[in-house]
C-alpha positions in Angstrom: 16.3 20.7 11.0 15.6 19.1 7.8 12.7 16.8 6.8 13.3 14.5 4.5 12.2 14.2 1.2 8.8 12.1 0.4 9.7 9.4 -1.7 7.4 8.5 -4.5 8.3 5.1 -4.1 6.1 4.9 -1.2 2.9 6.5 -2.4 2.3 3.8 -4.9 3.0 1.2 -2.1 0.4 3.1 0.7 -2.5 2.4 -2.1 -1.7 -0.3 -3.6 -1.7 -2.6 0.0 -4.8 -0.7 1.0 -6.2 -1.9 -2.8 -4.5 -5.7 -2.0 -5.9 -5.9 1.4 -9.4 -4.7 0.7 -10.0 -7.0 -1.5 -8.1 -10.0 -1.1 -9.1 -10.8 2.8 -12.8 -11.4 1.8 -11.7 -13.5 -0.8 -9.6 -15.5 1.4 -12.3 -15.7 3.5 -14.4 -17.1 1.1 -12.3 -19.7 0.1 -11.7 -20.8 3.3 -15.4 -21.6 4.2 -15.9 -23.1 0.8 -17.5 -20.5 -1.0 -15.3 -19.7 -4.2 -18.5 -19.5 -6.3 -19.3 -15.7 -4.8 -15.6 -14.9 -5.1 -16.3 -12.1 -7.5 -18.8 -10.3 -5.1 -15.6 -9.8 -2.5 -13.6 -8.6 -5.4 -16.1 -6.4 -7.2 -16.6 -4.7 -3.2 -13.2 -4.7 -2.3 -12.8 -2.1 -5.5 -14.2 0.6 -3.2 -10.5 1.3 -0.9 -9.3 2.3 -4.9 -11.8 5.2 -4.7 -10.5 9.1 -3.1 -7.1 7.0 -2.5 -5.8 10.7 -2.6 -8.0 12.9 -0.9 -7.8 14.7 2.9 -9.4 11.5 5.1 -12.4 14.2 6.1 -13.2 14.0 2.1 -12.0 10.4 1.5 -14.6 8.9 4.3 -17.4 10.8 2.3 -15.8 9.7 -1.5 -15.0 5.9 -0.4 -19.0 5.8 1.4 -20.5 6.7 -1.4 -18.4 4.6 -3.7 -19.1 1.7 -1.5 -23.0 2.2 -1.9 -22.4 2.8 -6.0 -20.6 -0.5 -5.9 -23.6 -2.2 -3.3 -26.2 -1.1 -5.7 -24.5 -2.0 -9.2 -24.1 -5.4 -7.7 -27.4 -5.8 -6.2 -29.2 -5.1 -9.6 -26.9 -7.4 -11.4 -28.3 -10.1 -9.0 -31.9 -8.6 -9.9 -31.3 -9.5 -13.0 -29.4 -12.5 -13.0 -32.4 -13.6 -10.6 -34.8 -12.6 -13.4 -32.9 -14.7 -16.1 -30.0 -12.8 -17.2 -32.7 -11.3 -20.5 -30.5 -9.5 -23.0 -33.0 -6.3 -22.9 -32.8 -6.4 -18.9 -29.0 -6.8 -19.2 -29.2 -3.8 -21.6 -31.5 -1.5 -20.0 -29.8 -2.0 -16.4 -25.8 -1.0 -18.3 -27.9 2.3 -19.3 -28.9 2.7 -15.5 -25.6 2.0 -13.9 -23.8 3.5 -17.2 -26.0 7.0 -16.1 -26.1 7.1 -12.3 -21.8 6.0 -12.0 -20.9 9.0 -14.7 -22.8 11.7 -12.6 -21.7 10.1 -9.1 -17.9 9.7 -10.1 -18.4 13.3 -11.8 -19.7 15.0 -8.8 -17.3 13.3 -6.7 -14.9 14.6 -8.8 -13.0 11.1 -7.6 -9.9 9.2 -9.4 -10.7 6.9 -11.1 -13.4 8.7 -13.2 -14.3 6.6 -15.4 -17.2 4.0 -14.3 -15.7 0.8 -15.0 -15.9 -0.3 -12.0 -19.4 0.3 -11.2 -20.4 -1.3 -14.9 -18.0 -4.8 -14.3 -19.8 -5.0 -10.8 -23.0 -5.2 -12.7 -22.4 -6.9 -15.6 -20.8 -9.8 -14.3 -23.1 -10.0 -10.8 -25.9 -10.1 -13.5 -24.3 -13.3 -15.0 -23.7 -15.3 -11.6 -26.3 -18.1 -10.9 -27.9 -16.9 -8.1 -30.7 -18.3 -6.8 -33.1 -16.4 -4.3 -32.2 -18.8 -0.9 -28.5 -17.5 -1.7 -29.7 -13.7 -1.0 -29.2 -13.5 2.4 -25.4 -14.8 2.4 -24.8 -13.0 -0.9 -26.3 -9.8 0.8 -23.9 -10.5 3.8 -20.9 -10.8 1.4 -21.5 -7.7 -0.7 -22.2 -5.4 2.6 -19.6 -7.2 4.7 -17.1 -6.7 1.9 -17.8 -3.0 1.1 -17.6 -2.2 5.1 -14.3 -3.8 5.2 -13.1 -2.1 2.4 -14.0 1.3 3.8 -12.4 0.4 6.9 -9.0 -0.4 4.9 -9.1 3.0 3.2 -9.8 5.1 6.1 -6.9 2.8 8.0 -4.1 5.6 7.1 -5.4 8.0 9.5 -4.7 6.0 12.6 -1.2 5.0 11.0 -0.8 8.8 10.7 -1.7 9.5 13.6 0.8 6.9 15.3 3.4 7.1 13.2 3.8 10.2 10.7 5.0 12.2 13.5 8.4 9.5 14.0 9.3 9.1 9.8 7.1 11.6 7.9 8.7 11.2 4.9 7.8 7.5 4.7 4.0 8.6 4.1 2.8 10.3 0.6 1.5 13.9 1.1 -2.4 14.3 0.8 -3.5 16.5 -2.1 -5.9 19.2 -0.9 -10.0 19.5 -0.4 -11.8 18.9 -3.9 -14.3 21.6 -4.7 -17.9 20.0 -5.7 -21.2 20.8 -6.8 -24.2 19.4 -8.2 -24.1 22.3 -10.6 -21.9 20.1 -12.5 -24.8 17.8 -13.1 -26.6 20.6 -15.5 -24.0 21.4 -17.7 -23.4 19.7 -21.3 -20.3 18.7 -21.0 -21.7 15.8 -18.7 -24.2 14.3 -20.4 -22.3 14.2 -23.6 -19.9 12.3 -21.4 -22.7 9.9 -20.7 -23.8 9.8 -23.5 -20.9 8.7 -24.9 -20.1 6.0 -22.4 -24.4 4.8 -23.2 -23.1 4.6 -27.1 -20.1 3.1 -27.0 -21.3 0.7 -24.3 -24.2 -0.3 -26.3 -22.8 -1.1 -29.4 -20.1 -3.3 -28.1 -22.7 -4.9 -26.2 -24.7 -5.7 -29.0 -22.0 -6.7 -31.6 -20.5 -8.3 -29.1 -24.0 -10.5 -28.5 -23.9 -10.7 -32.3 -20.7 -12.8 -32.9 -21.7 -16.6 -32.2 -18.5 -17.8 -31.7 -17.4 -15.7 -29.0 -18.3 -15.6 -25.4 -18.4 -13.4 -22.3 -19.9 -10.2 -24.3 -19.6 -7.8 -21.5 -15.7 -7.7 -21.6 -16.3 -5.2 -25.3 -18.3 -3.1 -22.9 -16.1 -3.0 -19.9 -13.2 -2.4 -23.0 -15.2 1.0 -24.5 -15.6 2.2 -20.6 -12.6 2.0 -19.6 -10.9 3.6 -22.5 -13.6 6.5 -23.0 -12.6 9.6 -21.3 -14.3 10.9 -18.3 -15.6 14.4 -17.5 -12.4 17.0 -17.8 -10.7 14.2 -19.9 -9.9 13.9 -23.6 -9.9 10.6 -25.6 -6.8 9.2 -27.0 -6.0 6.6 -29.0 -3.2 5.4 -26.9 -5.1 4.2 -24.4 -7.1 2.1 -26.3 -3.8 0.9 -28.3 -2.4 0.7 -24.5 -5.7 -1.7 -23.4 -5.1 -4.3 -25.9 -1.5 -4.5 -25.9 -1.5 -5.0 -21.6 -4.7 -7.4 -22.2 -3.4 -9.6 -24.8 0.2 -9.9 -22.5 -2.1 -10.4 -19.2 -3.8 -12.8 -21.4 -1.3 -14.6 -22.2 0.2 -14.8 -18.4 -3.5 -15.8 -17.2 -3.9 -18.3 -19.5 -0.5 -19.9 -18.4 -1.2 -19.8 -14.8 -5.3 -21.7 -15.2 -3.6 -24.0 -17.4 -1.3 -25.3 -14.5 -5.0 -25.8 -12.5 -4.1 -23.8 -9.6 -6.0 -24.3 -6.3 -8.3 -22.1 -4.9 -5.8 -20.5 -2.3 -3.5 -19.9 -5.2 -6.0 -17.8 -7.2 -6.0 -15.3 -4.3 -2.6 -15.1 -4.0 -2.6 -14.0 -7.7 -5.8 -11.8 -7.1 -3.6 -10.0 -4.1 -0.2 -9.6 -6.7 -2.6 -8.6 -9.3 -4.1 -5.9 -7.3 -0.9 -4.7 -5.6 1.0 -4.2 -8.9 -2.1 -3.0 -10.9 -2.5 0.1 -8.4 1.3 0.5 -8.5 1.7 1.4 -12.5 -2.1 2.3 -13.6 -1.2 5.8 -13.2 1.8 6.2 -15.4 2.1 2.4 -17.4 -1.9 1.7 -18.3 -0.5 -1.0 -20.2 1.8 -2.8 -17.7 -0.9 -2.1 -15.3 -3.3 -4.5 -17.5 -0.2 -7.0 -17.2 -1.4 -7.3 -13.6 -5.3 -6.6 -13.8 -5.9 -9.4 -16.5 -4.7 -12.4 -14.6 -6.8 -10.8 -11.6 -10.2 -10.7 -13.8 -9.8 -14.3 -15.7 -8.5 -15.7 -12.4 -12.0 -14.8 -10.8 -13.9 -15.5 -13.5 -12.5 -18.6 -13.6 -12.9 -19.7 -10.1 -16.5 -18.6 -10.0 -17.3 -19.9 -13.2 -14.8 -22.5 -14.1 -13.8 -22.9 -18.0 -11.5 -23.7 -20.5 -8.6 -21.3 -20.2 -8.2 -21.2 -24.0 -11.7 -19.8 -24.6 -11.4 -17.6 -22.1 -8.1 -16.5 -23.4 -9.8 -16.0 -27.5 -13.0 -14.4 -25.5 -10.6 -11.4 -23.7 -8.6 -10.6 -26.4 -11.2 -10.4 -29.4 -14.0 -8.7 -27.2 -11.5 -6.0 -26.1 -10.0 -5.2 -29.5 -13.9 -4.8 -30.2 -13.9 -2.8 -27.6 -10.8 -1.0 -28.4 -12.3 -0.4 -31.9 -15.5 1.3 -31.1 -14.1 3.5 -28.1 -11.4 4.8 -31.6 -14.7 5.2 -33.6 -16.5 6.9 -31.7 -13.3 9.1 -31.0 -12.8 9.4 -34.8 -17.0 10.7 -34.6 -16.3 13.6 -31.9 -13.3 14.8 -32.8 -15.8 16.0 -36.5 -18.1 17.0 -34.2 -15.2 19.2 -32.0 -14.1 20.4 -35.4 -17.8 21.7 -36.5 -18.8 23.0 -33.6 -15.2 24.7 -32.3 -15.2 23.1 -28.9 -14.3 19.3 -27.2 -16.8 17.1 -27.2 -17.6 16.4 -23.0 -15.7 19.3 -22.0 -16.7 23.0 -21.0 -14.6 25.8 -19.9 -17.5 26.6 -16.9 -15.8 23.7 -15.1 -12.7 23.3 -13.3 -10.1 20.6 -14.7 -8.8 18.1 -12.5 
């Protein structure tokens, strides 16, 4: 007897609902008591079902906790700092914090995706929400209530496996096998050039970002450099970055035209659900397309939290991640003389396995 083939089709679809529904029930939630101000909490917790999405479910309960808690605590000291004024040198020294704790946890883990952009967004922009301290215990609930939930979602495939795999096998992506890990990883070179890297890069956005007057919303250069830099085991290309501001300036674009319309607050979570959905299905293969998806998603809940002129939101995205884009290529431009002096990458050693 023959078992069908596994489609591919369908492994894109199992983790990209698991990605929709962690994150978009919260939200709903939220905007059904009346709450749309803390929508990016939900969304920033509901990023933790993206995490092991992969892995044997032994493995992925362990890789989606600890993600969760990264996640918990990246948020929770972006409240500590919005709380103690949002000061640029607070701002700064908590990005080096996160920026160093997310590269070792995500290296350790060994988890996809490596790099820590979603640990650093969690922070920057919890820092930047006006929170004041009679809001902690129901922002405390919504961060912690959010993250469970989210846990729950991505650990949800093992009952459905258990119920159904046996009847239509084929309809459910194969598991790849156990990661190896160590904390040995934590003493070689190759990762803390990595994080040092991701500290430069990050900095210097940061701070020419803060430089330019006539711009806004600084920390979108930063989240730009992180999410373009290569992790651990990775090497930097300039595609990607080419591939971030291409798919930002389209999702831009499509953002834009959506706020412009004034959507309701019911509609914003429908497009924070399709954003999410069809983000997870093409990030693998079509970065670009991906960001087609993801930047509606991120201006969408900026903008519901925060509400704003679409326009300036729109000039804000585009020219911080080009800045971005540009020092993630410089500092590319920087280690590939450094590979060539010294006759190996730059945040890569032979002592470790590649993914």
């Amino acid at each position: 007897m023959t078992t069908a083939a596994h489609s591919a089709r369908t492994t894109n679809l199992e983790g990209a609902a698991r990605a929709a529904i962690a994150g978009g029930a919260p939200l709903a939630l939220l905007i059904a008591l009346d709450l749309p101000e803390y929508a990016a909490f939900a969304v920033f917790a509901g990023f933790t079902a993206i995490f092991g999405a992969t892995e044997p479910y032994r493995q992925r309960a362990v890789t989606t906790g600890v993600a969760g808690l990264l996640q918990t605590l990246c948020m929770a000291a972006g409240v500590g700092v919005a709380l103690a004024g949002s000061q640029l040198w607070l701002q700064a020294v908590g990005l080096v914090v996160v920026l160093v704790v997310a590269v070792c946890t995500l290296s350790v883990l060994r988890t996809i995706p490596a790099q820590p952009i979603f640990p650093v967004f969690a922070f920057v922009v919890s820092a930047l929400v006006p929170v004041r301290p009679s809001d902690l215990p129901l922002v405390a609930a919504i961060i912690l209530g959010s993250v469970v939930w989210a846990w729950l979602v991505a650990m949800s495939g093992l009952v459905l496996r258990r119920v159904f795999h046996p009847h239509a096998p084929h309809r459910f992506r194969p598991l790849s096998g156990r990661k190896h890990r160590t904390l040995a990883v934590l003493r070689t070179p190759a990762l803390w050039e990595t994080v040092a890297l991701n500290v430069v890069g990050a900095l210097v956005a940061g701070g020419v970002a803060e430089s330019i007057p006539v711009l806004g919303h600084p920390y979108w250069a930063v989240i730009a450099v992180v999410s373009t830099l290569p992790a651990l085991r990775q090497r930097h290309t300039v595609a990607r970055a080419g591939q971030r501001v291409v798919g930002t300036v389209g999702g831009t674009v499509i953002a834009v035209g959506i706020l412009l319309l004034e959507p309701s607050a019911w509609w914003i979570v429908v497009i924070a659900v399709v954003g999410q959905f069809f983000a997870e299905i093409f990030v693998a293969r079509y970065y670009a397309v991906c960001l087609l998806f993801l930047t509606p998603l991120a201006l969408a809940v900026s903008w519901l939290s925060v509400p704003e002129a679409p326009e300036l939101l729109a000039l804000d995205r585009i020219a911080q991640t080009v800045l971005g884009a540009v020092v993630s290529v410089g500092l590319l431009v920087v280690g590939r003389a450094v590979e060539r002096r010294r006759g190996r990458p730059l945040g890569a050693t032979s002592a470790i396995p590649t993914v």
